[in-house]
C-alpha positions as CSV (number, residue, x, y, z in Angstrom):
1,X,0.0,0.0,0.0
2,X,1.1,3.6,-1.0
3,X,-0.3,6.4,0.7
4,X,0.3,10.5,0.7
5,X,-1.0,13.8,2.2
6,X,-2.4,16.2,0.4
7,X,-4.0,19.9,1.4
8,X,-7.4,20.4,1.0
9,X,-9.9,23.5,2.3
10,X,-10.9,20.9,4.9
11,X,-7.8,19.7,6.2
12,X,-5.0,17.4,5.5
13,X,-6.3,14.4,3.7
14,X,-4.4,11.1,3.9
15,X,-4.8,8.8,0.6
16,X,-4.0,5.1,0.5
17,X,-4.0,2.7,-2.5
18,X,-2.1,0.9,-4.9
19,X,-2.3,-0.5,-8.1
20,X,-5.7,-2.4,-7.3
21,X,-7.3,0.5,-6.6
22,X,-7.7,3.8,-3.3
23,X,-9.0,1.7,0.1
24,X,-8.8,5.1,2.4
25,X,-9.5,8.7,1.9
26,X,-10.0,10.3,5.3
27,X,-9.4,14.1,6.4
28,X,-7.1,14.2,9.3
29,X,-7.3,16.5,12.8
30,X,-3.9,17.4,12.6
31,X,-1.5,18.6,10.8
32,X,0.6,16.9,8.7
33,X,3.3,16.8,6.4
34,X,2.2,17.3,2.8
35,X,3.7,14.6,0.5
36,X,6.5,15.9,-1.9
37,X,6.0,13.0,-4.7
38,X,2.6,12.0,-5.1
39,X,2.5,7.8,-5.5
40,X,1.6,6.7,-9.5
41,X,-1.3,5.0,-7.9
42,X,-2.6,7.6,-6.6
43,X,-2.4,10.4,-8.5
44,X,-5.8,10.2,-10.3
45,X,-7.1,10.4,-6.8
46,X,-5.1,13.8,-6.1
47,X,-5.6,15.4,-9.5
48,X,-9.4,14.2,-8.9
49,X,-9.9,15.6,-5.4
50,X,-8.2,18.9,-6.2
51,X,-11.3,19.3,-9.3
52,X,-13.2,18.6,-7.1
53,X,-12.8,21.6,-4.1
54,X,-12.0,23.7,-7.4
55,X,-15.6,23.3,-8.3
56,X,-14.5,21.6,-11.4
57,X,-15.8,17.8,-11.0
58,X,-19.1,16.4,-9.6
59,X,-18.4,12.8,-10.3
60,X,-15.2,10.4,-9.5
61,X,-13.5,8.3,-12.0
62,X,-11.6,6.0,-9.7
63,X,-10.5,2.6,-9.4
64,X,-11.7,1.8,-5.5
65,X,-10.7,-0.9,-3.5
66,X,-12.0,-0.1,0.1
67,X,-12.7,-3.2,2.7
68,X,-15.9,-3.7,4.4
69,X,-18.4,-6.6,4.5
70,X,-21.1,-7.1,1.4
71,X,-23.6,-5.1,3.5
72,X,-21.0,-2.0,3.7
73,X,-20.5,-2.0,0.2
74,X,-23.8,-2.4,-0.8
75,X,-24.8,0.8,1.2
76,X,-21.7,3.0,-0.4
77,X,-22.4,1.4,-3.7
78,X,-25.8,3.0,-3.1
79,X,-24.0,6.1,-1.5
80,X,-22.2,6.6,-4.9
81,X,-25.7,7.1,-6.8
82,X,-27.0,10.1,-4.8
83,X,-26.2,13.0,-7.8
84,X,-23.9,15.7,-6.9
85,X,-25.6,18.6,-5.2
86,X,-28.6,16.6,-3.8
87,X,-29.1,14.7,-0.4
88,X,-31.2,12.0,0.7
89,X,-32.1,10.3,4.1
90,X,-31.1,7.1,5.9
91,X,-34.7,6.1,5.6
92,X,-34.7,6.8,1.8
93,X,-31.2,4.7,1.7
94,X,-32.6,2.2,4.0
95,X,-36.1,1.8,1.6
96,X,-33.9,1.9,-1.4
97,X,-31.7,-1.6,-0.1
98,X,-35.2,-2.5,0.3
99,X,-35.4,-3.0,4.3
100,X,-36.9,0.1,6.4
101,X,-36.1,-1.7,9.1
102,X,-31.9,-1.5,8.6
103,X,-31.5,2.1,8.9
104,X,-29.2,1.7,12.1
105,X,-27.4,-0.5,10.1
106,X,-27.5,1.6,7.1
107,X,-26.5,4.9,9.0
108,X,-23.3,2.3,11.2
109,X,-22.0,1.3,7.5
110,X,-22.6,5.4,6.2
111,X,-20.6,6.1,9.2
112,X,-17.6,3.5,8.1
113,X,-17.2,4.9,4.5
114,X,-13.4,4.7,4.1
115,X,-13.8,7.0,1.3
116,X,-14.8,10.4,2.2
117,X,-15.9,12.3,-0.6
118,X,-15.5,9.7,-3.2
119,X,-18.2,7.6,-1.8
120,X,-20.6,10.7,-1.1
121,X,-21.8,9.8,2.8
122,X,-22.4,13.2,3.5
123,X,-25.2,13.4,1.3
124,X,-26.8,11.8,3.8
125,X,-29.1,13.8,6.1
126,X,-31.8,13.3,8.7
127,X,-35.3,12.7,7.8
128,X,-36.2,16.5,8.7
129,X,-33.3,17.7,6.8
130,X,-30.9,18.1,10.1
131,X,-27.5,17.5,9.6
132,X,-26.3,14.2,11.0
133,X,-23.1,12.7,12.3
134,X,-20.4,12.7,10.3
135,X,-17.1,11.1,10.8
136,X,-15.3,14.1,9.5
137,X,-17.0,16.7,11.5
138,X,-20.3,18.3,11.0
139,X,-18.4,21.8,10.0
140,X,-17.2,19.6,7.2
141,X,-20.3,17.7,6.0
142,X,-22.0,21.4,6.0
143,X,-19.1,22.9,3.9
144,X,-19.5,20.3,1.3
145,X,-23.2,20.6,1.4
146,X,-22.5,24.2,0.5
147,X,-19.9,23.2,-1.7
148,X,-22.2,21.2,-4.0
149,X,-25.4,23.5,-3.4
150,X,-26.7,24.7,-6.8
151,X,-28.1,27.3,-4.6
152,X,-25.0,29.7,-4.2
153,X,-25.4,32.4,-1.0
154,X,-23.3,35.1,-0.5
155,X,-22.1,36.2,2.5
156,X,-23.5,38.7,4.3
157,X,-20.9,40.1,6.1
């Protein structure tokens, strides 16, 4: 496994992979050294990420490798479908694996997405629209919310 640290408006964002594919993207807490020579299996990921907080991509094009069990990956697989700029719920995840009844188990696997941004978990909000946990910090999953908004606010101040 490769891995590097990159800079992002978030934070310092760790990136691990190889050949077979990225297995982690997580923003970090602290600071950290910024990689000088980005891995060749992971550049995609960088040049990818960096469109992306430049407002220039809505989709990734990555080769992803990330462990979980079937039910984990069937919940970010579903994760990656929710459009760019839109949100849904963990009961409208939970109805669309097609059991109501798993959305603790749908919000515990949302909550073990080892690859923020790429796999979109903080699409996911609360049924009334409130702003859930996030792993990465509600500050963040409201900045990417903004982010991707089609609905662009200026600041008042």
């Amino acid at each position: 496994m490769e891995s590097c640290i990159i800079k992002s408006p978030l934070g310092f964002t760790k990136i691990i992979g190889d050949i077979d594919g990225i297995t982690s993207v997580t923003v970090l807490n602290s600071e950290e050294k910024i990689t000088d020579i980005i891995p060749v299996a992971l550049e995609d990921c960088v040049i990818q990420l960096n469109e992306y907080f430049k407002g220039e991509r809505k989709q990734f094009n990555l080769k992803l490798n990330a462990a979980g069990t079937d039910f984990q990956k069937r919940v970010w697989d579903a994760l990656e479908q929710i459009p760019y700029g839109k949100t849904t719920s963990y009961l409208q995840l939970s109805k669309q694996l097609g059991n109501i009844k798993a959305i603790r188990a749908v919000a515990n696997a949302n909550g073990k997405n080892p690859l923020w941004i790429i796999v979109p978990c903080h699409r996911v909000i609360g049924s009334d629209g409130s702003l859930t946990g996030y792993a990465g910090g509600l500050h963040r999953k409201k900045w990417l919310l903004e982010h991707e908004s089609p609905y662009k606010q200026q600041t008042l101040f």
